[in-house]
N, C-alpha and C positions, 0 to 999 in steps of 0.2 A: 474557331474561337467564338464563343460567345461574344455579343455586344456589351458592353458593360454599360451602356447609356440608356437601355432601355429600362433600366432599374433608378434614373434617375426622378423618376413622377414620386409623389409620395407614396402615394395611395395603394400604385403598384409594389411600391416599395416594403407596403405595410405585410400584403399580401405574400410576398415571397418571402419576407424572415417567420410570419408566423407557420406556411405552412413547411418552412426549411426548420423550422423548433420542435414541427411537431414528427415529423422525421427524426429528426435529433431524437427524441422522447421513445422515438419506438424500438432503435438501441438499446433502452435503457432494460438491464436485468434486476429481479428482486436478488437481496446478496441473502448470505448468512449473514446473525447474529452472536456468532460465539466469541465475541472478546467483547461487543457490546457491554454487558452486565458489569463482567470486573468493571471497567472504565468506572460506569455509575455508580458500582459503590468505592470506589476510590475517589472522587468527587463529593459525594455525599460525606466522606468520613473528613475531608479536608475542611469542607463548607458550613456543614452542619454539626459533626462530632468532634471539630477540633483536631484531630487526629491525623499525623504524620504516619501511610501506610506502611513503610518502613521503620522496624523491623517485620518479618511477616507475620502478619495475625490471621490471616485468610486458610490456613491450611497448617494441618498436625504433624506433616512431615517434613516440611523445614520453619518449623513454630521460631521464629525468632530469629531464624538468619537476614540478614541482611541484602535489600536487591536495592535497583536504580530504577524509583519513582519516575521513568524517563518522559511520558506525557501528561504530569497532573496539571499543568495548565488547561490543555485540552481535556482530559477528566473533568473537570469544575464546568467546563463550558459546557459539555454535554449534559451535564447532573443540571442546571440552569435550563437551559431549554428541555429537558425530559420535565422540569417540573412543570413547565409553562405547557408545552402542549403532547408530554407524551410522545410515544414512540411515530404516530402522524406527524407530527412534528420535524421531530429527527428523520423519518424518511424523505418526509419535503425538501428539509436542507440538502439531504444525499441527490436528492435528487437535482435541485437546483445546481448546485455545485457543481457536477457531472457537466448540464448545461453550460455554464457559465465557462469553466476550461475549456470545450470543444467551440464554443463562438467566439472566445478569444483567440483559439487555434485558427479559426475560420478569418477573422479579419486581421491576423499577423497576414496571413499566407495570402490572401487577396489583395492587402497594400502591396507585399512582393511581387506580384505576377499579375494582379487585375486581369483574373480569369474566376469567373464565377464557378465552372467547372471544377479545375482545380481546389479553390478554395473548399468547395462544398465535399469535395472526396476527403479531403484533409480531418473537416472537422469531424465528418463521418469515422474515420480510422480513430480519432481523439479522443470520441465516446465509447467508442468499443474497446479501448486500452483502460480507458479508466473505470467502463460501466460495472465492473464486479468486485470493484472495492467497497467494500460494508460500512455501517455507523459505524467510524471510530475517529481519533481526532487527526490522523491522517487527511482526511477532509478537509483542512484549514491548507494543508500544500497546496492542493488544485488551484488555490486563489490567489497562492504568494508565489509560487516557482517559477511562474512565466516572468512577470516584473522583476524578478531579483535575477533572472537570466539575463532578461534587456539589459538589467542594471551592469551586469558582471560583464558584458563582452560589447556594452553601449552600441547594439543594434540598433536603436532608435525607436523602436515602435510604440513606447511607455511615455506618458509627460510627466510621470509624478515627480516631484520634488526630489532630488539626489539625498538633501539632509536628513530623509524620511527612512533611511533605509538603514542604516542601525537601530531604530526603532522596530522597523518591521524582523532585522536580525534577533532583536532581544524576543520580542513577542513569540518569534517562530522557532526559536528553541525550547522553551518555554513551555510547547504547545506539540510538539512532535521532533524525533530525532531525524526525523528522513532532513532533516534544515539541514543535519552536516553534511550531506551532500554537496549541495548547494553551496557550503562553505570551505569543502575542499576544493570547490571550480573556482571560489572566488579568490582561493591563496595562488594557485596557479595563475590566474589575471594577476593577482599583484605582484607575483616573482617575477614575471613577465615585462610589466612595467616598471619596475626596480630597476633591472639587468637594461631597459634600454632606456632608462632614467633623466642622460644626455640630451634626448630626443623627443622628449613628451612637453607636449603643449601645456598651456596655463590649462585647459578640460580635463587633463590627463594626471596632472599634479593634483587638484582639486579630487579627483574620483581616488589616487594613493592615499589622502587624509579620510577622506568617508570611510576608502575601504579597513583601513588602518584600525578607525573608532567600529566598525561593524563586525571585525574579527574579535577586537577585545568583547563586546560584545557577548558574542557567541557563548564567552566562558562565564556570562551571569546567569547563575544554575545551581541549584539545590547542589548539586553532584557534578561537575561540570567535567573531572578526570574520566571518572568511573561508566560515565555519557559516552565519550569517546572512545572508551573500552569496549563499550556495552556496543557502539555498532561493528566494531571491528569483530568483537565474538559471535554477534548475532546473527553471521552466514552461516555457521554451524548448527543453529538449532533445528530440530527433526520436526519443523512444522511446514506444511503442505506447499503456502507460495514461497519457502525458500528456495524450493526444487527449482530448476533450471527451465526454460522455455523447449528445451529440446527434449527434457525429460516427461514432460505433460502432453508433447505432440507425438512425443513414442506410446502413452500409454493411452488418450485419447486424440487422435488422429486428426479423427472427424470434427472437433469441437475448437481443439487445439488451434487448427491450421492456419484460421484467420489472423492469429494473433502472431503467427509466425509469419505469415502471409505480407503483413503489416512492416513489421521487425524487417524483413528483408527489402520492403520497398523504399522504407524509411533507410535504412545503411546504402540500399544503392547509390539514391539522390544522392545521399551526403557524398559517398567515395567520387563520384560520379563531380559533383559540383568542385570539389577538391582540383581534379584532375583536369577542366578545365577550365577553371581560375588559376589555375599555374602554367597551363598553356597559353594563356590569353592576357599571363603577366600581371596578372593583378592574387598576388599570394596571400592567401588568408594569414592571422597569425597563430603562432607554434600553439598557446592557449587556446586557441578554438579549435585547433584540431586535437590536444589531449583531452581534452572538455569530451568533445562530440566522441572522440573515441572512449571513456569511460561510461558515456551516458548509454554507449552501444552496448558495450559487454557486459555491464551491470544488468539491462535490461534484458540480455540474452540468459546472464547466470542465473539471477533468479527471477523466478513468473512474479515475484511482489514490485520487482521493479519495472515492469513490460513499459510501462506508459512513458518513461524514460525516453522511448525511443522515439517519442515526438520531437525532441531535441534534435536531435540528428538529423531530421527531415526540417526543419526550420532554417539549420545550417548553410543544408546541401543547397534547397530554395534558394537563399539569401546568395550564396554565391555564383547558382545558375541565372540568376535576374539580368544581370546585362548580359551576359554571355548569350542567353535566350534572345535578345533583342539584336544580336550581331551574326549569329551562326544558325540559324534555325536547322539548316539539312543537315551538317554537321553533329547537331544538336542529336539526333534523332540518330544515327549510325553509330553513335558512340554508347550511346545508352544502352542500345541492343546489347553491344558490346560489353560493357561492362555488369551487366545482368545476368547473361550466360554465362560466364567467368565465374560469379558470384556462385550461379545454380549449382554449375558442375560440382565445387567445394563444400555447400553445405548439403546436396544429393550424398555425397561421400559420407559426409557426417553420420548421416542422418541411419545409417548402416551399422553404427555403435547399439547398442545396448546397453541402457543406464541400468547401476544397480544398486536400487532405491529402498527400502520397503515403505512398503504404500498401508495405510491404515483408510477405513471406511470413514464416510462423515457422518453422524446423526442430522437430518432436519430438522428435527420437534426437538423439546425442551419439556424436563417432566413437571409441568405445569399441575396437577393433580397430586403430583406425591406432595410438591411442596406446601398447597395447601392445609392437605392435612398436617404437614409438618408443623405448621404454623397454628394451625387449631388445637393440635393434640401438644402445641409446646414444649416439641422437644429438644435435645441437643444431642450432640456428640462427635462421633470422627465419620466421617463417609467416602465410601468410593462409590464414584458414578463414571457413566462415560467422559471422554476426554474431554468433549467441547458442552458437557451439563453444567459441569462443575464450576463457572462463569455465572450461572444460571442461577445455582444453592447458593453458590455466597449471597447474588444480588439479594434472593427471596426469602434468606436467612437472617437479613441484616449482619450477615459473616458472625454469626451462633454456628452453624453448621461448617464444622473444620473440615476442609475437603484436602484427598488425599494427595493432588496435584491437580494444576489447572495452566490456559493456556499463557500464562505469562512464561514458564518456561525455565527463567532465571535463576529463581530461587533455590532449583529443584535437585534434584542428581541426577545421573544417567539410569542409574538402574530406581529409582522414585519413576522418575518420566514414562521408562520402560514399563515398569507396571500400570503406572496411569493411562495408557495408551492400548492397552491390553483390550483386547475386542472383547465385547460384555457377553458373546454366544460362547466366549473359551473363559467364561469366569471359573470355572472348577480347577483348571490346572494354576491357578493365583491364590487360593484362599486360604492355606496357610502360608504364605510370604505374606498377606496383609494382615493376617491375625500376628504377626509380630511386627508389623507394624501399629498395634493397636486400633486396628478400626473396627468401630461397631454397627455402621450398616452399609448394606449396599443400596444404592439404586439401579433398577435393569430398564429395559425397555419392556416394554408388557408384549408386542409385538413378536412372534417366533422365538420366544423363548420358552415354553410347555417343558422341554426334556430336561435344561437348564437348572426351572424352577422345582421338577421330582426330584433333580441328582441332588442338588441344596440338600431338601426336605430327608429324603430317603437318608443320603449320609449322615444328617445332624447336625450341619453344616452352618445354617440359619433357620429360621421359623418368618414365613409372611407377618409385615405387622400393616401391609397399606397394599392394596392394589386396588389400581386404577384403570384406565381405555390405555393412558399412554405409557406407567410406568408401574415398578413393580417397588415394594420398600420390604428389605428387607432386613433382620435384626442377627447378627451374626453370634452365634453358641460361643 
C-alpha cells in the first residue's frame, strides 16, 4: 500500500496531480465529428433564425414530418461557444470535460479506500470509457451524473446543496436525454423510500420532497411525452455506438478489449462487494442494487453507454470499504473467486456471433465541394455519405436538402437504408433516388475512378465540382 502522507507537503502535492493530468491527457483520443454540425445549425436556427427545427427542414425526404428536438438546449450552447472560439474551443471543452469526470472518478474512489494506487487505476479506466465521446451536448452529463448519483443513493461524496437539484434536473433535460437515465434510478430511490416510508428519518423525508419537485421537473420540455418515447425507441436505431460491447469486441478485438476489459472489472467489484456486504451483515439497499445492475447492462448492451460502467465500480468500492479494513486475506480469495466464475460465463459468450451489418465511417468532410457549393450558389436535393450530410446542412445554412442524415428519427427504414448505402456501390441506388427526387450526389474523390466512368458512360450524372477530397455531382 502506498503511504498516503507523503502526498501531504504542498509542493509535492502540486507535483503529483499535475503529472497524474497529464497522464490523464494522454488517454485522451481525437473523436469524430459527425453529429457535430447538425447540433450547430439547430442552435444557430433557434438563436439567431428564430426558428423551431421541428418540423423538418434539414432534408427532402421527410420535408416536414415531425421529430423530437431532444437536445436544443445543448444545441444553443454549443452554437454559443462555436461562435466565441470555434471548433479550438469546443475541443478544449471536450477535452476538459473528459478531465474533470476521471478526477472526480479519482477522488470519490480515494475518499473510499485512501489508496493512491487504486484511485489512480480508477480514474485511468474513467478516461478511457469516456475518451471517444465527441463534441455533442452529451458533454454537459460528464459534469452532472456523478452529483445527481450522490444525490439519488446519498453516498455522501457531494456537498452541493440538496434544493439545487431540481434545478440541475430541469437544466439536464433540457440539454441532453441521457438525464432520463439518471431519472429512472432516481424513481427507483423514491419507490424505495415510499414503500419504507414508516422508517425514514427527517434526511430521508426531506430528499422524497426534492425528489418529488425534480421528477416533476424532468417533464418541463418542449416535448416531454415523445422525450421518453424517443429514448425507449432509440435502442433500435442502426447507428454504430448502439451496437452492444460484445458486438465491437467480436469485430475489433484488439481495440475493443480494454473497454471490455474495464466492464468486467468494474461488474466484478460490484458482484464482489454485494456479496460481502451481505456476509458481513451490513446489506446494501434493493435500489442500489437495481441501479448498479441497469447501469451494468446498459453499459454492456450498447458501446454509447460503456462509461456507465463506472457506476458499478463506485458501488462495488463503496461497499468493499469496511469490509477491506476487517478481512483483508479473506478479501483477496474471494475475489479470485469470483472473477473466474465471472470469466468462465462470458469466455462462453464470447463464442456467439453477432449479426450486425457493419457500414464503414468516412473521416474527412467534403470541405471543397461545399465551398464551391456556396460560391456557385446553388441549391437543391443531395445525397452524400452518411455522416457528410451533418456537414452540408451546417455549410449550407440547410439550402442544401440532404437525403438523410444522422439524427435518424425522422427518416424511414428504407430512406435510412439508402442513405447509408456505401458511396463505392452508388450505381446500384441511382434510380431509387431519382425518384426520390434528388439532384446531386456528393462522392468522395478518393477511389472512386470506375464509379465516376460508370455515372458518365451510363448518363447517369455529368461532374459539375471536383475537388482533392470530393466529387459533385449533377444527376440526368
Amino acid at each position: 500500500m502506498i503511504d498516503i502522507s507523503i502526498w501531504h507537503n504542498k509542493s509535492t502535492s502540486i507535483i503529483f496531480y499535475l503529472i497524474f493530468f497529464i497522464l490523464l491527457l494522454s488517454l485522451y483520443i481525437p473523436a469524430e465529428r459527425v453529429d457535430l454540425w447538425w447540433h450547430l445549425q439547430i442552435g444557430m436556427d433557434i438563436l439567431e433564425n428564430q426558428k423551431w427545427p421541428s418540423p423538418d427542414d434539414y432534408s427532402f425526404t421527410a420535408q416536414g414530418s415531425s421529430w423530437v428536438v431532444h437536445s436544443w438546449g445543448g444545441d444553443c450552447i454549443l452554437y454559443l461557444l462555436f461562435k466565441l472560439g470555434g471548433i479550438p474551443l469546443l475541443e478544449t471543452i471536450r477535452v476538459m470535460s473528459h478531465a474533470i469526470w476521471s478526477l472526480t472518478i479519482y477522488f470519490i474512489v480515494r475518499k473510499q479506500c485512501q489508496r493512491l494506487d487504486f484511485s489512480a487505476v480508477a480514474a485511468f479506466m474513467a478516461m478511457i470509457l469516456i475518451g471517444f465521446r465527441e463534441i455533442r451536448p452529451y458533454l454537459i452529463t460528464e459534469l452532472i451524473a456523478l452529483p445527481v448519483f450522490d444525490f439519488i443513493l446519498q453516498l455522501g461524496y457531494f456537498t452541493i446543496p440538496i434544493y439545487f437539484f431540481p434545478l440541475i434536473i430541469l437544466i439536464w433535460i433540457n440539454i441532453h436525454p441521457e438525464c432520463i437515465i439518471f431519472i429512472v434510478f432516481l424513481f427507483i430511490a423514491f419507490l424505495e423510500r415510499i414503500v419504507r416510508f414508516n422508517y425514514l428519518s427527517q434526511i430521508d423525508a426531506k430528499w422524497i420532497k426534492i425528489a418529488i419537485i425534480s421528477l416533476i421537473c424532468c417533464m418541463i420540455n418542449p416535448d416531454p411525452i415523445r422525450l421518453f418515447l424517443r429514448a425507449i425507441e432509440g435502442v433500435q436505431y442502426p447507428s454504430g455506438d448502439w451496437y452492444s460491447l460484445f458486438f465491437w469486441l467480436k469485430l475489433y478485438p484488439r481495440y475493443y478489449f480494454v473497454y471490455f476489459l474495464i466492464w468486467f472489472v468494474s461488474l466484478a467489484i460490484f458482484v464482489f462487494g454485494i456479496c460481502n456486504s451481505v456476509s458481513n451483515r451490513l446489506f446494501p439497499l434493493i435500489s442500489e442494487l437495481i441501479i448498479g445492475f441497469i447501469a451494468t447492462c446498459l453499459s454492456f448492451i450498447h458501446f454509447r453507454f460503456v462509461w456507465l460502467s463506472v457506476f458499478p465500480l463506485i458501488l462495488g468500492i463503496h461497499y468493499l470499504r469496511l469490509f477491506c479494513q476487517r478481512n483483508s486475506n479473506q478479501l483477496k480469495k474471494r475475489i479470485v473467486l469470483n472473477i473466474t466464475i465471472l470469466a468462465y460465463v462470458f469466455l462462453a459468450l464470447l463464442r456467439e456471433k453477432p449479426e450486425y451489418p457493419v457500414y464503414s465511417l468516412e473521416e474527412s468532410f467534403p470541405v471543397d465541394t461545399m465551398e464551391y457549393w456556396e460560391k456557385a450558389k446553388l441549391d437543391g436535393n443531395v445525397w452524400c455519405d452518411w455522416n457528410w450530410s451533418g456537414y452540408v446542412i451546417w455549410k449550407s445554412n440547410g439550402k442544401a436538402k440532404v437525403f438523410s442524415d444522422t439524427r435518424i428519427e425522422p427518416f424511414s427504414e428504407t430512406v435510412i437504408e439508402l442513405g447509408r448505402h456505401p458511396s463505392q456501390k452508388i450505381m446500384l441506388i441511382t434510380d431509387k433516388l431519382k425518384d426520390y427526387d434528388t439532384d446531386y450526389l456528393i462522392l468522395p474523390a478518393v477511389g472512386m475512378t470506375k464509379t465516376i466512368q460508370q455515372l458518365e458512360i451510363n448518363k447517369i450524372g455529368d461532374i459539375v465540382y471536383k475537388g482533392e477530397e470530393s466529387i459533385l455531382i449533377k444527376l440526368k
